[in-house]
VMD Tcl script that builds the backbone (N, CA, C; Angstrom):
set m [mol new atoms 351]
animate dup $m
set s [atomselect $m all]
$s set {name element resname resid chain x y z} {
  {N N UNK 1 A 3.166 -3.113 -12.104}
  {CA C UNK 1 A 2.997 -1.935 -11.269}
  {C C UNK 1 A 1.607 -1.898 -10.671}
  {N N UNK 2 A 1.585 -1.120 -9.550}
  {CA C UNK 2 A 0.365 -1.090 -8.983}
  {C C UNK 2 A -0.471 0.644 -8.538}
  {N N UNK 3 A -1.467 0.621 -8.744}
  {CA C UNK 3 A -1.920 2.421 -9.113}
  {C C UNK 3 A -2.821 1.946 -7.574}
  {N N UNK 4 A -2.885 3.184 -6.811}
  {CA C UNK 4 A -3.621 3.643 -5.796}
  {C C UNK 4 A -4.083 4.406 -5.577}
  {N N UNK 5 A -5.117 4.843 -6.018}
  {CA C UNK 5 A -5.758 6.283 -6.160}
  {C C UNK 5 A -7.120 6.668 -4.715}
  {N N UNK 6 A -6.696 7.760 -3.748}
  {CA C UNK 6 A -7.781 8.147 -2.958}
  {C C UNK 6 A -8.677 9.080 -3.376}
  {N N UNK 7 A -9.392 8.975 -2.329}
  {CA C UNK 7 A -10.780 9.697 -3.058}
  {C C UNK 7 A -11.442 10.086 -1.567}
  {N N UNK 8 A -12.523 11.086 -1.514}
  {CA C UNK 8 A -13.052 11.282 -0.369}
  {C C UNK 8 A -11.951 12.540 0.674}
  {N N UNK 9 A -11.135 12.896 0.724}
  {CA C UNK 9 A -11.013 13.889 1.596}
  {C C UNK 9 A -11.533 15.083 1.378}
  {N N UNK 10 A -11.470 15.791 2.263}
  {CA C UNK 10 A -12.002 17.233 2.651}
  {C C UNK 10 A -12.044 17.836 3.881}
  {N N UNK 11 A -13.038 18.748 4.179}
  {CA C UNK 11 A -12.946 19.645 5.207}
  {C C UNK 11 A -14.155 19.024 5.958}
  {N N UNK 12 A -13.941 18.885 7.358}
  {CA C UNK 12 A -14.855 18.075 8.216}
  {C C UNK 12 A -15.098 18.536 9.463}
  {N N UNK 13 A -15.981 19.273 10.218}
  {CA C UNK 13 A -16.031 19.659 11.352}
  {C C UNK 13 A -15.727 18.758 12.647}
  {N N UNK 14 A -15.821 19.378 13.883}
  {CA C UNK 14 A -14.965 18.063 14.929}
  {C C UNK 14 A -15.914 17.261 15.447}
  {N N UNK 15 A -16.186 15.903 15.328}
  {CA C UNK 15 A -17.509 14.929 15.937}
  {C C UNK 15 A -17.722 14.582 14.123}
  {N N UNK 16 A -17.516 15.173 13.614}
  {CA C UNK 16 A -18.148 15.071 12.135}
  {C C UNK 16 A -17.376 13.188 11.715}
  {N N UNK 17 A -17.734 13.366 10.310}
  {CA C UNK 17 A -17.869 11.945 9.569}
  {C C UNK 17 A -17.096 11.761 8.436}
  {N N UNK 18 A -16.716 11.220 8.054}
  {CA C UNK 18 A -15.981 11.329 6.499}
  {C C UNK 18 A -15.395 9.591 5.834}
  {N N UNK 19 A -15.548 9.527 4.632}
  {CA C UNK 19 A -14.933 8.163 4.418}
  {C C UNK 19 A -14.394 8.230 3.068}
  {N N UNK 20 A -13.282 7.916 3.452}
  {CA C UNK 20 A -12.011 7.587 2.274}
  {C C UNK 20 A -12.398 6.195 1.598}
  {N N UNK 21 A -11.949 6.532 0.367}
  {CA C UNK 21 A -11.735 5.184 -0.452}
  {C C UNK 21 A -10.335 5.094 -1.517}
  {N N UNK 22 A -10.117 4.054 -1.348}
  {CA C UNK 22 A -8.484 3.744 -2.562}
  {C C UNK 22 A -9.113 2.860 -3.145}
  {N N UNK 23 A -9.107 2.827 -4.270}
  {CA C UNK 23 A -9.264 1.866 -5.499}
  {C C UNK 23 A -7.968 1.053 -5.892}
  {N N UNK 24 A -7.517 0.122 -5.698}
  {CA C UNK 24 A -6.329 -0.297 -6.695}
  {C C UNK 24 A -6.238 -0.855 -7.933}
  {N N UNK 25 A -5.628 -0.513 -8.489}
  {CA C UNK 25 A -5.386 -1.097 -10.034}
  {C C UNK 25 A -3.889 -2.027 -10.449}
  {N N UNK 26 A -3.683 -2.461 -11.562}
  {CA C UNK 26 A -2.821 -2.928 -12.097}
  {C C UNK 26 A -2.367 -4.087 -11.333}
  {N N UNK 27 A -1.309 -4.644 -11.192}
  {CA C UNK 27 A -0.821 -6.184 -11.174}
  {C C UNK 27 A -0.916 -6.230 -9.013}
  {N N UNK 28 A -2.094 -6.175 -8.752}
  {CA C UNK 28 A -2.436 -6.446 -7.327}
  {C C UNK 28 A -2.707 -7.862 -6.795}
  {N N UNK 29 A -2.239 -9.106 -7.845}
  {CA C UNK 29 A -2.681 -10.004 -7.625}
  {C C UNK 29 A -1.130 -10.361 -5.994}
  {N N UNK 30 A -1.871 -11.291 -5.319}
  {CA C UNK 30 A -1.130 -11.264 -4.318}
  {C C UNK 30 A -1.012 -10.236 -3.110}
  {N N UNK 31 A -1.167 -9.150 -3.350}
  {CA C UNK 31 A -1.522 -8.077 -1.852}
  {C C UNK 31 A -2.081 -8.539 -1.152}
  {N N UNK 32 A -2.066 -9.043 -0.150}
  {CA C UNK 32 A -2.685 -9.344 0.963}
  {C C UNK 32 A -2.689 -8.112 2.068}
  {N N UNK 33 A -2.017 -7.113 2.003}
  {CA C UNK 33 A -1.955 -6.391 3.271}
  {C C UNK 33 A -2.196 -4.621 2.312}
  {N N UNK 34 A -3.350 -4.212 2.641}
  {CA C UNK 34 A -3.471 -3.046 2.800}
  {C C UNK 34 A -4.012 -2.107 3.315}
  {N N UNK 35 A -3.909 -0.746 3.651}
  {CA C UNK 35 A -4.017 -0.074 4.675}
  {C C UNK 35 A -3.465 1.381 4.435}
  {N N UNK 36 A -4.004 2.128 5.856}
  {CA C UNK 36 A -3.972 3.286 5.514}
  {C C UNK 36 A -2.890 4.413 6.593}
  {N N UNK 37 A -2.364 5.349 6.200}
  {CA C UNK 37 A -1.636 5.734 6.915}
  {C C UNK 37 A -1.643 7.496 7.057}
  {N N UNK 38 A -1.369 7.769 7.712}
  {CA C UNK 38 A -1.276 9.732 7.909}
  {C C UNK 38 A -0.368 10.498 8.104}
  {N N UNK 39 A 0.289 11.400 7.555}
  {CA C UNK 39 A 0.970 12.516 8.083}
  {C C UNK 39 A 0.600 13.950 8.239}
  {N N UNK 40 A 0.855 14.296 9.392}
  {CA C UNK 40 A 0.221 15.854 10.146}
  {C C UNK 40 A 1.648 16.376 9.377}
  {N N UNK 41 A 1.179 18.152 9.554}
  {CA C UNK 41 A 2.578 19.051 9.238}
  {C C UNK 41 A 3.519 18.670 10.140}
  {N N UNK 42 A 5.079 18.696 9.588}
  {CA C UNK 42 A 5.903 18.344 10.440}
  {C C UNK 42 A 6.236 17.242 11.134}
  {N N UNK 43 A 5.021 16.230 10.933}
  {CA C UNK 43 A 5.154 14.778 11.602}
  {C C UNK 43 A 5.950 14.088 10.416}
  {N N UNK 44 A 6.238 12.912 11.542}
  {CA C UNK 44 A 6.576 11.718 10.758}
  {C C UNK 44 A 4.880 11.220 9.819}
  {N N UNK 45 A 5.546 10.349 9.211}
  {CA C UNK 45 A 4.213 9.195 8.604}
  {C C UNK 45 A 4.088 8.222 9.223}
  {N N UNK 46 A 2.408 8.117 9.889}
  {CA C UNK 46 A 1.973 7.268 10.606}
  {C C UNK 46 A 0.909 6.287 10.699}
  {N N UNK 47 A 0.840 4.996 10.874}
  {CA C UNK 47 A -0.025 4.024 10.756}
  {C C UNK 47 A -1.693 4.275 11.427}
  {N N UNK 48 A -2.103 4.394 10.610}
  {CA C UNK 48 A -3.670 4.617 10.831}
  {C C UNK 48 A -4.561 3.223 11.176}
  {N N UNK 49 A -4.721 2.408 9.882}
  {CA C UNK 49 A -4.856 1.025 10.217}
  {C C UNK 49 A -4.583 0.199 9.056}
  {N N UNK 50 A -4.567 -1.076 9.366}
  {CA C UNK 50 A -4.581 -2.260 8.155}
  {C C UNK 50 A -5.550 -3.260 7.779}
  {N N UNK 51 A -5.777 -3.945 6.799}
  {CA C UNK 51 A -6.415 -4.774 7.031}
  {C C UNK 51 A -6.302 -6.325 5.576}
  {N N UNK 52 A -5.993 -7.158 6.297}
  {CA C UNK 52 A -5.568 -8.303 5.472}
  {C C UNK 52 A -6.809 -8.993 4.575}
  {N N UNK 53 A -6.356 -9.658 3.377}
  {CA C UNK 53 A -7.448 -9.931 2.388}
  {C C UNK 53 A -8.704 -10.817 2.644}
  {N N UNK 54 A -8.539 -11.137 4.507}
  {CA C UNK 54 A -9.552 -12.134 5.324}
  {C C UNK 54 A -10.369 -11.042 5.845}
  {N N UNK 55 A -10.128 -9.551 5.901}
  {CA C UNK 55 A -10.317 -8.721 6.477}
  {C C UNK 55 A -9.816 -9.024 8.054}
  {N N UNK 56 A -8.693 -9.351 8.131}
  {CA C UNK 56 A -8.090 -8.868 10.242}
  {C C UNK 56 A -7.574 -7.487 10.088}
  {N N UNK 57 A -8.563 -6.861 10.975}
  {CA C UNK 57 A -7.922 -5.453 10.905}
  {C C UNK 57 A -6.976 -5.076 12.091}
  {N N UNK 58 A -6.373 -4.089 12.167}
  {CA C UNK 58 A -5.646 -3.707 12.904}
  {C C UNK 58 A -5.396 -2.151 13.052}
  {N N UNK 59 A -5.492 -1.427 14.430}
  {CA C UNK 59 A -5.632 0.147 14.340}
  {C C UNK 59 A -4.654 0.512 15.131}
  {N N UNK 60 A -4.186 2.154 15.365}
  {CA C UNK 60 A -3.707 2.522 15.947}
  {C C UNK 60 A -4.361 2.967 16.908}
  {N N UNK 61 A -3.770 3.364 17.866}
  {CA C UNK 61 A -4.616 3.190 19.652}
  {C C UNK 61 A -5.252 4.608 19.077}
  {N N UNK 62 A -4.919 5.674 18.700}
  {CA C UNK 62 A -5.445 7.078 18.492}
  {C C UNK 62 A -6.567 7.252 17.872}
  {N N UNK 63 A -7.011 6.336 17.056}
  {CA C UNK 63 A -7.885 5.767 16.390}
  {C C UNK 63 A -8.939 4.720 16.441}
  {N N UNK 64 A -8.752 3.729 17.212}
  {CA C UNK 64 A -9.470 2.407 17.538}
  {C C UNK 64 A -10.939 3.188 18.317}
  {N N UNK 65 A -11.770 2.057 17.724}
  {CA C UNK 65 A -13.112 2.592 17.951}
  {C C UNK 65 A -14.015 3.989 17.924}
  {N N UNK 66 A -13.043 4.840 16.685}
  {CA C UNK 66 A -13.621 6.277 15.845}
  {C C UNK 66 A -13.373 5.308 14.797}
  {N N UNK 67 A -12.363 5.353 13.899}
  {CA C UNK 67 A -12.105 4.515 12.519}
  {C C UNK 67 A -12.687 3.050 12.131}
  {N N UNK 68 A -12.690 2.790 11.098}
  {CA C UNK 68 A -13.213 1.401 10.680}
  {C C UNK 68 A -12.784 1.168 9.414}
  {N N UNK 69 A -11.774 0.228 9.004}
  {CA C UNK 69 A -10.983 0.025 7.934}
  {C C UNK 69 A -11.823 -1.261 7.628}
  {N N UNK 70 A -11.930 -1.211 6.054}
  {CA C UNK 70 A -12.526 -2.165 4.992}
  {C C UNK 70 A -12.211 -2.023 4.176}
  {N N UNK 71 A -12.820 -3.242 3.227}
  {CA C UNK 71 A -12.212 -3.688 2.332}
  {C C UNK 71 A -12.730 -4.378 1.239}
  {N N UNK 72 A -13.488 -4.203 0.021}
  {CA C UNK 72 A -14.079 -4.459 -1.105}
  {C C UNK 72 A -13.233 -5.808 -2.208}
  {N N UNK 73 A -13.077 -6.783 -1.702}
  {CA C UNK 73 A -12.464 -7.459 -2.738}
  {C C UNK 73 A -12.291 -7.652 -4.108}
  {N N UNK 74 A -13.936 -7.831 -4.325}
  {CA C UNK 74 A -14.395 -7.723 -5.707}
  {C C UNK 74 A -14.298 -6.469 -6.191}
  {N N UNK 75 A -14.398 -4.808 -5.653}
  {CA C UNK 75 A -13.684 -3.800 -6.290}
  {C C UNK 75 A -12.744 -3.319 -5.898}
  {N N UNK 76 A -11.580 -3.928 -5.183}
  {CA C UNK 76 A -10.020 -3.866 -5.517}
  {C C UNK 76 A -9.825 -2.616 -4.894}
  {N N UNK 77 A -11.001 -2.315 -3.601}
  {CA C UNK 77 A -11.215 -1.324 -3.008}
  {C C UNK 77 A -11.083 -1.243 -1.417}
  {N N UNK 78 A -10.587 -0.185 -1.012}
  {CA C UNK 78 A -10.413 -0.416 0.780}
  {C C UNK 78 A -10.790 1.505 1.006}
  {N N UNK 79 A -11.713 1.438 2.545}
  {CA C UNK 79 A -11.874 2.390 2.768}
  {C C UNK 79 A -11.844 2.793 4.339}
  {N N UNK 80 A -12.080 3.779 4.449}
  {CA C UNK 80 A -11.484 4.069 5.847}
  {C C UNK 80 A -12.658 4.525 6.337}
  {N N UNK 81 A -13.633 4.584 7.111}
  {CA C UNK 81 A -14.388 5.225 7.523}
  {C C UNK 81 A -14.349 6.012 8.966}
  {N N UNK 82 A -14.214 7.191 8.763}
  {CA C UNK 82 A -14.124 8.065 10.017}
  {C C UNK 82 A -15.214 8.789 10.760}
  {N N UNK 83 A -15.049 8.450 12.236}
  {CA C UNK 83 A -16.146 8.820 12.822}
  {C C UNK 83 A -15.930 9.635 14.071}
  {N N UNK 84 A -16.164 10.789 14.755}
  {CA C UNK 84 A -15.869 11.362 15.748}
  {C C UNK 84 A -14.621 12.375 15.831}
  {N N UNK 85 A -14.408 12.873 14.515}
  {CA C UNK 85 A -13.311 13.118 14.725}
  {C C UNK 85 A -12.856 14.274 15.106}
  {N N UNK 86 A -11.480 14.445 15.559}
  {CA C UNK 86 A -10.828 16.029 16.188}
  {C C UNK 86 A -9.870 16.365 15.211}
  {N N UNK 87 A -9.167 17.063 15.976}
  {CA C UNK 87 A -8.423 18.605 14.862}
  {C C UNK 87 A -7.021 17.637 14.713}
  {N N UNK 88 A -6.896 17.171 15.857}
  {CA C UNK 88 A -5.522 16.298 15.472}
  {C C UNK 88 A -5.938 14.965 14.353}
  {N N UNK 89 A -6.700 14.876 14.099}
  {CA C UNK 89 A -6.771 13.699 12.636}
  {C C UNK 89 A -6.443 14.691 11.630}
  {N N UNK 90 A -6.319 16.002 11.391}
  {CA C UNK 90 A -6.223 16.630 10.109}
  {C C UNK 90 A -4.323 16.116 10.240}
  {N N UNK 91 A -4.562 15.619 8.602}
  {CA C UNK 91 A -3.445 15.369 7.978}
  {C C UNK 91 A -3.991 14.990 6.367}
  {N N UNK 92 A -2.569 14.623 5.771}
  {CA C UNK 92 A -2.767 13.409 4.716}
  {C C UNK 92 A -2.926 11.863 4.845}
  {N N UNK 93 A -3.711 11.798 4.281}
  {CA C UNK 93 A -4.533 10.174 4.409}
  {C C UNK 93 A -3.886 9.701 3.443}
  {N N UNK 94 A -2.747 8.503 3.668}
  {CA C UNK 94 A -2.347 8.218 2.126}
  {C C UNK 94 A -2.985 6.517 2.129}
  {N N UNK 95 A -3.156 6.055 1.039}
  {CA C UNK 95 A -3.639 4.059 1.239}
  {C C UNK 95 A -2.043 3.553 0.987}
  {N N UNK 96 A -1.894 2.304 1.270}
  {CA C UNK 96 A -1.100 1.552 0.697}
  {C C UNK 96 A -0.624 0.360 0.746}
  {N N UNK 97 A -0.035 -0.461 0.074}
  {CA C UNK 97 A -0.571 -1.949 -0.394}
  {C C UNK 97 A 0.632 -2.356 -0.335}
  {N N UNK 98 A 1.064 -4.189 0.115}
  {CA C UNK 98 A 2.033 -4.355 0.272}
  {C C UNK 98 A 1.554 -6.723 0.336}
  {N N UNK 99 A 2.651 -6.955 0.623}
  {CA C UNK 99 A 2.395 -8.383 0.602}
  {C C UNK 99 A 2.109 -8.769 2.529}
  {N N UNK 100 A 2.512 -7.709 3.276}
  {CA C UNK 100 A 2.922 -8.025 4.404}
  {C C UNK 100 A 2.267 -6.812 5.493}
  {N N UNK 101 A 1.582 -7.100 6.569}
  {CA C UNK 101 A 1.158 -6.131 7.000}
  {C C UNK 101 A 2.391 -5.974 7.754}
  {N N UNK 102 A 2.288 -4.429 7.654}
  {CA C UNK 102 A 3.712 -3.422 8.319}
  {C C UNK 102 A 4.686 -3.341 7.413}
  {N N UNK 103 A 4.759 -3.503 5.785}
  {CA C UNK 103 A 5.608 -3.644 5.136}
  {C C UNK 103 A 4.878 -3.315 3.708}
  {N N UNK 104 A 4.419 -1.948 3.701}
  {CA C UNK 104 A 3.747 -1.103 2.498}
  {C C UNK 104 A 4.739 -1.018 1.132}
  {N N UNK 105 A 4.564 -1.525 0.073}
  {CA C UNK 105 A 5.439 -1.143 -0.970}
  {C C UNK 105 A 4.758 0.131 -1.580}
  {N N UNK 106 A 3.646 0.237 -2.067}
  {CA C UNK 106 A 2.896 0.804 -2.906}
  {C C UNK 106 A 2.508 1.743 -1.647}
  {N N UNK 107 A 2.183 2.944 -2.972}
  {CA C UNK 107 A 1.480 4.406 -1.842}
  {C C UNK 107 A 0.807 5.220 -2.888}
  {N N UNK 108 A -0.842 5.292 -2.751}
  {CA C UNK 108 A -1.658 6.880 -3.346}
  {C C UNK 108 A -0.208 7.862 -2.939}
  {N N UNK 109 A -1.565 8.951 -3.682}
  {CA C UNK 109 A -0.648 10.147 -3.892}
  {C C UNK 109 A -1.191 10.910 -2.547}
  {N N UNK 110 A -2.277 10.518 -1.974}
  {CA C UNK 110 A -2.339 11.228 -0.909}
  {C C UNK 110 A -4.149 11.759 -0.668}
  {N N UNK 111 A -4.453 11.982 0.097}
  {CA C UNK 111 A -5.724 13.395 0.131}
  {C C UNK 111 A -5.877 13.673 1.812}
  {N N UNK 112 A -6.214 15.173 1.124}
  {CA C UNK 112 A -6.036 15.824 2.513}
  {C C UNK 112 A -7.848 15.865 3.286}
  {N N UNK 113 A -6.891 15.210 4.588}
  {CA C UNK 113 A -8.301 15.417 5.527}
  {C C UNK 113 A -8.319 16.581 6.648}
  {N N UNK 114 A -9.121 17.830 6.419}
  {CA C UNK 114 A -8.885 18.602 7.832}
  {C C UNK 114 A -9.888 18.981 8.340}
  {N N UNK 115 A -9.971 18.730 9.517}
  {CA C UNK 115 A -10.716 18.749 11.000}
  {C C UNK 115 A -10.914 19.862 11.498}
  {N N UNK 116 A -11.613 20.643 11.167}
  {CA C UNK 116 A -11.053 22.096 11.954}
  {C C UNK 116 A -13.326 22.372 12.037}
  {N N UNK 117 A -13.579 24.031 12.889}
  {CA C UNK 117 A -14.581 24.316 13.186}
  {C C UNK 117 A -14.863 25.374 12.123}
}
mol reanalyze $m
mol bondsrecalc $m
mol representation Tube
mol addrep $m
């Protein structure tokens, strides 16, 4: 099994800063693909970004060049760093880990990020 625990959300004004981190634990040997994803109230769940164990990242257009996805090998760690942000980024930030980018098995429990003044 594999544990994903976030860390870092909260309340963030708009232009403001914030950076998530997931730690993973337990039998992660082999993940190559992990990454982070969001759901607003009422939305679907949506791809934020990824990034493979070479670090190739990959973002969503809503995001590209505010966000910056990384990735800590040696602490089994990936984080999201947010920059510029507006009211529409408030959601849940969930991480999650998988063998395949676009193909998440594993999922945190979640933390909430909101954007507001």
């Amino acid at each position: 099994q594999v544990q994903l625990v976030e860390s870092g959300g909260g309340l963030v004004q708009p232009g403001g800063s914030l950076r998530l981190s997931c730690a993973a634990s337990g039998s992660i040997s082999g993940l190559n693909a992990m990454g982070w994803y969001r759901q607003a109230p009422g939305k679907g769940r949506e791809l934020v970004a990824t990034i493979t164990s070479v670090g190739v990242t990959n973002y969503a257009d809503s995001v590209r060049g505010r966000f910056t996805i990384s990735r800590d090998n040696t602490k089994n760690t990936v984080y999201l760093q947010m920059s510029s942000v507006k009211p529409e980024d408030t959601a849940v930030y969930y991480c999650s880990a998988g063998f395949r980018i676009g193909f998440p098995i594993y999922w945190g429990q979640g933390t909430q990020v909101t954007v507001s003044s």
